[in-house]
N, C-alpha and C positions, 0 to 999 in steps of 0.2 A: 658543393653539395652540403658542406655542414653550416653553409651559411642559410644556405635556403631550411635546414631543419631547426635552426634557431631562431629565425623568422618565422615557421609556419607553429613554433611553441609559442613565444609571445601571442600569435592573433589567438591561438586557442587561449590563452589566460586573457584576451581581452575581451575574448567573446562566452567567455564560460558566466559571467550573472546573466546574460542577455539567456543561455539555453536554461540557466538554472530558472530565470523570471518565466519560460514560458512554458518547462518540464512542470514544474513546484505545480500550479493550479490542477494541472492535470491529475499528477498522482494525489494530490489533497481528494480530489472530489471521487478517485475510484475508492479510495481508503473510506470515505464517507458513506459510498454506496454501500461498501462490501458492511462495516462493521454497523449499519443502520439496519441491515436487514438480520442479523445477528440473532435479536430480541424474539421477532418472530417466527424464525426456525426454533429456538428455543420453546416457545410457545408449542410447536406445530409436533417437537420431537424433544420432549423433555428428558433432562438427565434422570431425574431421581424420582421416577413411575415405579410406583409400588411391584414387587412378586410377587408370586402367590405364596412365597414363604410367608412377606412380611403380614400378607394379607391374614393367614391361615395363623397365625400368632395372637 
C-alpha cells in the first residue's frame, strides 16, 4: 500500500506542468474577460457622481 502511494505522488509531480500547461490558459483568459470589462462598468456605474451636497455647494 505505501508503495503504490508513492508511485501515484511521483505520476502526480510528473503530470503537474502537463495540468499546469493546460489550467494556466484558461484562467489567463477568464482574468482577461473579467478585468476587461471592468472599464466599462465603471463607465456604466461611476465611483465619484456628484451629491446634491456637492452639487448645492
Amino acid at each position: 500500500m505505501q508503495q503504490l502511494t508513492c508511485e501515484l505522488f511521483f505520476v502526480s509531480l510528473l503530470l503537474m506542468p502537463l495540468s499546469m500547461a493546460l489550467a494556466g490558459p484558461a484562467l489567463v483568459s477568464l482574468l482577461v474577460v473579467y478585468f476587461g470589462r471592468m472599464p466599462s462598468d465603471e463607465i456604466a456605474h461611476p465611483l465619484d457622481q456628484p451629491t446634491e451636497a456637492t452639487v448645492a455647494a
